[in-house]
C-alpha positions in Angstrom: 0.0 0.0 0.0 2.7 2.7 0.9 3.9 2.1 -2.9 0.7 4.0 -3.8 1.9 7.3 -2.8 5.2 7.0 -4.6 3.8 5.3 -7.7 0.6 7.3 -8.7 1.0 10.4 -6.7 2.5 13.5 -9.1 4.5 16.0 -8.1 2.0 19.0 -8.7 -1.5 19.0 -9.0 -3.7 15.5 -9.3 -4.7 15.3 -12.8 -7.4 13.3 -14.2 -4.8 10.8 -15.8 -2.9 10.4 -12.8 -6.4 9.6 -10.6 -7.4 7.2 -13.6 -4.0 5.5 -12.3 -5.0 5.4 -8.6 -8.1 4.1 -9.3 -6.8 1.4 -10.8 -4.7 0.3 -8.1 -7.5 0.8 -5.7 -9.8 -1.8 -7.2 -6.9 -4.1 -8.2 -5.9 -3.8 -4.2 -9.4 -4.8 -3.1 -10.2 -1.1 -2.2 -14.2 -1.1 -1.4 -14.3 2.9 -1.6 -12.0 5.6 -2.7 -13.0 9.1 -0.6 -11.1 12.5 -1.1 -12.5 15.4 0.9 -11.0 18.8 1.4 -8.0 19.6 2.9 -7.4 16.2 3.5 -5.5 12.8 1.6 -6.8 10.5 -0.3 -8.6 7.5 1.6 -9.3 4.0 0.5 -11.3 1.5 2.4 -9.8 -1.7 2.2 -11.2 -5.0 3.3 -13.2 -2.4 6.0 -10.2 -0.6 7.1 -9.1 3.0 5.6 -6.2 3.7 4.5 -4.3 6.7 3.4 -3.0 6.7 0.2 -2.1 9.9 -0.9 0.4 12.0 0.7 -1.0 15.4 0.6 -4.2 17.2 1.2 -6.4 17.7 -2.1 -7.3 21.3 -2.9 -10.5 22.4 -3.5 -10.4 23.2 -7.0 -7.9 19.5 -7.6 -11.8 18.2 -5.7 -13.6 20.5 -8.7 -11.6 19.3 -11.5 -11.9 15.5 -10.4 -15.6 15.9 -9.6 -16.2 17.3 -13.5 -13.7 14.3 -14.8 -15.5 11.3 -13.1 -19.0 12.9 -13.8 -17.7 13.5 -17.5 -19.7 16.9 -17.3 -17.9 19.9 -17.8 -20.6 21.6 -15.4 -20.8 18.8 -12.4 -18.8 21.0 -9.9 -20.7 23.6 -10.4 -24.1 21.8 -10.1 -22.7 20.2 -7.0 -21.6 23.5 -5.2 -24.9 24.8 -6.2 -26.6 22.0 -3.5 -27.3 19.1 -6.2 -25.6 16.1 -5.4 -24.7 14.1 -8.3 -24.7 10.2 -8.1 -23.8 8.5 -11.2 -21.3 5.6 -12.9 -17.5 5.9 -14.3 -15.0 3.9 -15.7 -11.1 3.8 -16.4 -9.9 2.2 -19.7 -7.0 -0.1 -18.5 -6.4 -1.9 -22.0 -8.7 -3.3 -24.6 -11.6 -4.8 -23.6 -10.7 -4.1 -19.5 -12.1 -1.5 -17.8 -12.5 -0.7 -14.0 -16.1 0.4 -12.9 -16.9 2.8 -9.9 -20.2 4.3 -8.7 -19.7 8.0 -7.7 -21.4 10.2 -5.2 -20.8 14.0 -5.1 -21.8 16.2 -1.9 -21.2 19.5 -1.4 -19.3 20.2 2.2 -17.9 22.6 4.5 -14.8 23.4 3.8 -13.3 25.9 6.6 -16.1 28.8 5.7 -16.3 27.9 2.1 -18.2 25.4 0.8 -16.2 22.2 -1.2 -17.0 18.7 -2.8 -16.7 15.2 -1.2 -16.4 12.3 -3.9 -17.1 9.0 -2.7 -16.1 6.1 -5.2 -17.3 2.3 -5.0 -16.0 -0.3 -6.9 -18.3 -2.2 -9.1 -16.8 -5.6 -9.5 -17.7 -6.4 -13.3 -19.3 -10.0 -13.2 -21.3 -11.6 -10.1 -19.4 -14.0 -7.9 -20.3 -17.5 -8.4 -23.6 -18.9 -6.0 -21.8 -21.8 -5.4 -18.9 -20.3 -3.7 -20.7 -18.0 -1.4 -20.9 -20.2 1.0 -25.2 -20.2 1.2 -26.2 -22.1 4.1 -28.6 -24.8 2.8 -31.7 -23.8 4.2 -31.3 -20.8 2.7 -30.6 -21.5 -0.4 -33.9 -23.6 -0.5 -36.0 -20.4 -0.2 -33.5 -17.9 -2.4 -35.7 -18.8 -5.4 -39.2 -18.8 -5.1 -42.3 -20.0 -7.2 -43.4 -16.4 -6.8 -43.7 -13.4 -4.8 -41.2 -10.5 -2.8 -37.5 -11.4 -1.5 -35.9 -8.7 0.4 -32.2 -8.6 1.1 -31.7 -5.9 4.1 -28.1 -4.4 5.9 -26.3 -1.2 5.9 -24.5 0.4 2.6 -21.2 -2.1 2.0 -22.9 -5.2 3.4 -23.1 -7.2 0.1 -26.5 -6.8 -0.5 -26.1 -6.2 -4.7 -23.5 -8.7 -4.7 -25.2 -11.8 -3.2 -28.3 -11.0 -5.2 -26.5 -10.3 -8.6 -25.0 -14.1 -7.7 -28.8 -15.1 -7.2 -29.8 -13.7 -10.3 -26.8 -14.9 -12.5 -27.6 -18.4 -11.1 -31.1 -18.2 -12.4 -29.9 -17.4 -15.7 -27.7 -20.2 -15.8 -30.3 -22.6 -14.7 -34.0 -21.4 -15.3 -35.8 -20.1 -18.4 -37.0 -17.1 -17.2 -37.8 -13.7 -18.5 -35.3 -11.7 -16.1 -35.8 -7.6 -15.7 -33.5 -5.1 -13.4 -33.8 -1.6 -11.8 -30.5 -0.4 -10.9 -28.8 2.7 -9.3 -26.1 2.2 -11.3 -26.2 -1.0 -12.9 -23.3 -3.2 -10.6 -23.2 -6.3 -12.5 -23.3 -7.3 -16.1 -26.3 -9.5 -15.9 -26.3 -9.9 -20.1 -22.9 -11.1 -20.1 -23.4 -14.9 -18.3 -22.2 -17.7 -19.8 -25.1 -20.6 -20.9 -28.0 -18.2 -19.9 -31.2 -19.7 -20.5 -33.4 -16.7 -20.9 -33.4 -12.7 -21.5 -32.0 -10.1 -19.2 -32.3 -6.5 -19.6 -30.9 -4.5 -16.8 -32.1 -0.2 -16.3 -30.3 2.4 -14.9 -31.8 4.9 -12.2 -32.5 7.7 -13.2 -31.3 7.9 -17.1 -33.5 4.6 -18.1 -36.4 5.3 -16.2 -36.7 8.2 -13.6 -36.9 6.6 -10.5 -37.5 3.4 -8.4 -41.5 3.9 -7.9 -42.1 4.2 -11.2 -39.7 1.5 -12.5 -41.9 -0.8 -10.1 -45.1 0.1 -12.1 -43.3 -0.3 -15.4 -42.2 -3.8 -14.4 -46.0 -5.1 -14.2 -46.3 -3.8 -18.4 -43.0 -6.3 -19.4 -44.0 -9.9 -18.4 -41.3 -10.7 -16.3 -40.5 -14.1 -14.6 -37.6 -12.3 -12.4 -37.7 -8.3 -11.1 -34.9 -6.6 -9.4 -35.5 -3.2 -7.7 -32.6 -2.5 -6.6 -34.0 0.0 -3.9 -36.8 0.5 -1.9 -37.2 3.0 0.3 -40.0 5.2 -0.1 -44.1 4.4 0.1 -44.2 5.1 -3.9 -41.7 2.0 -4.1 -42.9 -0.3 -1.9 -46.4 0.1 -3.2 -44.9 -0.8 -6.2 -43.2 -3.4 -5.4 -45.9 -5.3 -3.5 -47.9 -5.2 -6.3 -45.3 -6.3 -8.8 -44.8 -9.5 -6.7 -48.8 -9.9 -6.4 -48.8 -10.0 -10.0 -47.0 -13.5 -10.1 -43.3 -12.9 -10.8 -40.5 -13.4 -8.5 -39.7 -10.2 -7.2 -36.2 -9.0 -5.2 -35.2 -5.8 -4.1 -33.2 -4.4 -1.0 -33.8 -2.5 2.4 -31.6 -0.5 4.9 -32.8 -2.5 8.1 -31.0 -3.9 10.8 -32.5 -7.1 11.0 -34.6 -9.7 10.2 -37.8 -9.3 12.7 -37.5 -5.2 11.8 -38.0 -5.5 8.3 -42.0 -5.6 7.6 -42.4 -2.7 10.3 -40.0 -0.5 9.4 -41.1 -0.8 5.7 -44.9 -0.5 7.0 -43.7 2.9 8.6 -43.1 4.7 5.7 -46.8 4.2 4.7 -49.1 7.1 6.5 -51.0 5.9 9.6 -54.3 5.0 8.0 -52.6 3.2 5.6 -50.4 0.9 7.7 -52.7 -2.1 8.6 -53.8 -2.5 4.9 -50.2 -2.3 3.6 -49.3 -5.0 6.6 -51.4 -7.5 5.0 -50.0 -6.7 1.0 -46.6 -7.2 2.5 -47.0 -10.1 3.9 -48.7 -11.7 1.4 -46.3 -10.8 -1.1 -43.2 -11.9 1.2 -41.3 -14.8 0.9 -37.9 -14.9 2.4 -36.4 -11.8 4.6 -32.4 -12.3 4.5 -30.3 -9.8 6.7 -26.5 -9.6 6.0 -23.5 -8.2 7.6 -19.5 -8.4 6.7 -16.8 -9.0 9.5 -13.8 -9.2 9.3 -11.9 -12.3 8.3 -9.0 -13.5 10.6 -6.2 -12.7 8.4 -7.3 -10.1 5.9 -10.6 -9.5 4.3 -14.5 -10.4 4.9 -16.1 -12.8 5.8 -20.6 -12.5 5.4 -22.9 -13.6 8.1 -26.9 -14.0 7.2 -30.0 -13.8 9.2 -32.9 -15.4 7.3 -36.8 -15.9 7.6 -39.1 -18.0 5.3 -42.1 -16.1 5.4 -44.8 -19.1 4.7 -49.0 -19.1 5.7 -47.6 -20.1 9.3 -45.2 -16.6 9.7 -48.3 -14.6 8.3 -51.2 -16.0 11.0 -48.4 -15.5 13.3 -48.1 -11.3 12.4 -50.9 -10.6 10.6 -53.0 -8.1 13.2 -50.5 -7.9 15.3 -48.9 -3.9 16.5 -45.9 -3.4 15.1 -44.3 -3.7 18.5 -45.8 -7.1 18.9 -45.1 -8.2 15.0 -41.2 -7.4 16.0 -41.2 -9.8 19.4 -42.8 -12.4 17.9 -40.5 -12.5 14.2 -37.4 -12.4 16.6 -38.7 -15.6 17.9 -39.0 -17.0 14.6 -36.1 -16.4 13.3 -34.2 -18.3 16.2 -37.0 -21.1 16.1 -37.8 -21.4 12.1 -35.1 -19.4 10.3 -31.1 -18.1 11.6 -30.1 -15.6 13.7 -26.9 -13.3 13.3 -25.5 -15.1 15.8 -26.0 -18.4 15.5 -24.4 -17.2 11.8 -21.3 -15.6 13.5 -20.8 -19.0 15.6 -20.3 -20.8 12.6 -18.1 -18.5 11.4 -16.2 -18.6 14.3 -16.3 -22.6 14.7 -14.9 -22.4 11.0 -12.0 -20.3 12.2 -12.6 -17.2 9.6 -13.5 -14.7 12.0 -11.9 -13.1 15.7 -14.0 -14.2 18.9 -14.7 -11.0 20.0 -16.9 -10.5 16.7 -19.6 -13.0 18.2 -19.1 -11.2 21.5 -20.4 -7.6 19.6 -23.4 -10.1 18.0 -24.2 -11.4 20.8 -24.2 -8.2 22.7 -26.3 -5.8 19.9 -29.0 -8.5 20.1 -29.2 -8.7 24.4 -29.8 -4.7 23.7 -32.2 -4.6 20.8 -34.9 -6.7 22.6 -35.3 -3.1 24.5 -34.5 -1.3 21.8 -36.9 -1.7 19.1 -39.8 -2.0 21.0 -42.1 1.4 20.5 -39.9 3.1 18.4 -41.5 1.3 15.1 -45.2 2.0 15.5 -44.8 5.9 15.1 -41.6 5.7 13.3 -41.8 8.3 9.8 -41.0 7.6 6.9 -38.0 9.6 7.3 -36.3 7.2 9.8 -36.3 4.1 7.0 -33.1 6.0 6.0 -29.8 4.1 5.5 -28.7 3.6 9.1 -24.6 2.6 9.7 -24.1 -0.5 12.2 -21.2 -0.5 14.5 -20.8 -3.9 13.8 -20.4 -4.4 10.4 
């Protein structure tokens, strides 16, 4: 890593051509996220630990001038400074055929008593890993591919959520004749690309495809899918969307930012207003299927290791929750998931009994879930929409 600074780093100002180069080395080091800010060196974030590798502070207008190359808009600094935040998709040539993909947020900051740009980069590996080597626990991997209706993968931003379903959704190309549509923000995973598919694939960007999430949900129902991706939900127009989608008969996925399991179907009912909540209750849990929460720890040794908590949601979940509070649907899907599904922990044992992660990472499991039994009870039934918002664990 210290060769970074020395190899890439030019003597003067950063240039486009010489942060193409870094890039580069980022995602052929493993880097997860490349962030420059003000006044400060380049950071990378690798295998969940940061790393400096730059030497210097960037300048603000070095910020400007990298925002405007990465966007490949002439006018992006200026749009960001102007309190637009720009998310969007870049890539660096390496040689023919090879390219390295990143998806790019732009913020405007503080910056002493001027006002600067953050850049966050992520890498977007270019084909999904394979099923098979993801180590899926069995009974998992029974209910990953249903006959019909809504799978939800939840965690926090950098948990693997795209990943492990991009490996779900290559694997039902490769194996199933299915109709297969996506609704990305930006499009991860080369879905088109798999070798032996059986079936079509054709993958959307958010928002330069089709505007936005809600809407793509809507769209879905027109195209006769077999298999939907949504690759967010979030907000009431989404959800609605998505619940019906699955209703309609396809095999539905999408992703949440919940912290576990037994949170999920409240937290999503929450965004919906108050007289809307009990009807929406009973969509979602007719639609639902399989609730999967994931988290990545580190590996002993280097890297990351994923641990799962899953839920089948079958007729006997749904006479369990069904009428229930929120409050009460959250105590009794905690007890489920330990009696009919996996918990985080039970997930981190393994782990641990496989020798891939540290004994103090089951300890910080074990720990979070003693606290959230008084935790998320109350909190959920008058919880707005506003606090289904991405939320960062201190574990993962």
């Amino acid at each position: 890593m210290a060769d970074w600074k020395t190899v890439h780093e030019p003597p003067g100002t950063w240039t486009p051509e010489a942060f193409d180069r870094l890039l580069v080395e980022a995602f052929d080091q493993h880097a997860s996220d490349v962030i420059l800010a003000p006044e400060t060196p380049i950071w990378a974030r690798v295998h969940g630990r940061f790393i400096a590798i730059s030497s210097r502070p960037l300048s603000d207008g070095e910020i400007q001038i990298l925002t405007n190359h990465v966007a490949r808009s002439d006018t992006a600094a200026n749009e960001v400074l102007a309190g637009k935040d720009k998310d969007c998709a870049t890539e660096v040539y390496v040689r023919r055929g090879e390219t390295r993909r990143f998806r790019v947020n732009a913020t405007a900051c503080q910056n002493g008593t001027a006002t600067s740009i953050s850049l966050v980069l992520r890498t977007i590996p270019g084909r999904p890993p394979d099923l098979a080597e993801m180590d899926i626990e069995p009974a998992l991997m029974d209910t990953l591919i249903p006959q019909n209706g809504l799978v939800i993968v939840t965690g926090t931003t950098g948990s693997g959520k795209s990943t492990l379903l991009a490996a779900v959704l290559a694997y039902i190309r490769q194996n199933y004749p299915w109709h297969m549509i996506t609704y990305e923000h930006p499009i991860e995973f080369d879905l088109r690309d798999i070798p032996n598919a059986m079936g079509p694939c054709v993958q959307s960007e958010v928002p330069y495809h089709i505007k936005e999430f809600g809407r793509a949900a809507r769209n879905a129902n027109r195209r006769a899918p077999d298999v939907a991706l949504v690759g967010e939900s979030r907000d009431p127009e989404t959800f609605r969307g998505v619940m019906e989608l699955a209703d309609s008969g396809p095999r539905v996925y999408t992703t949440g930012h919940t912290r576990s399991v037994e949170e999920t179907p409240a937290r999503i009912v929450a965004v919906f207003p108050p007289g809307e909540q009990s009807f929406r209750t009973g969509l979602l849990m007719a639609a639902l299927r399989l609730i999967v929460h994931q988290r990545l720890l580190p590996r002993k040794g280097g890297g990351r290791v994923a641990i799962r908590s899953f839920l089948a949601i079958d007729q006997y979940v749904r006479d369990q929750v069904v009428g229930l509070s929120a409050a009460q649907s959250v105590a009794i899907l905690r007890t489920l998931v330990a009696t009919r599904g996996q918990t985080l922990l039970v997930s981190a044992q393994k782990a641990l009994e496989k020798g891939l992660i540290e004994e103090t990472e089951v300890e910080k499991i074990r720990q979070e879930m003693e606290s959230s039994q008084d935790i998320v009870v109350g909190p959920l039934e008058s919880a707005p929409a506003s606090d289904f918002q991405e939320r960062r664990d201190a574990v993962a």
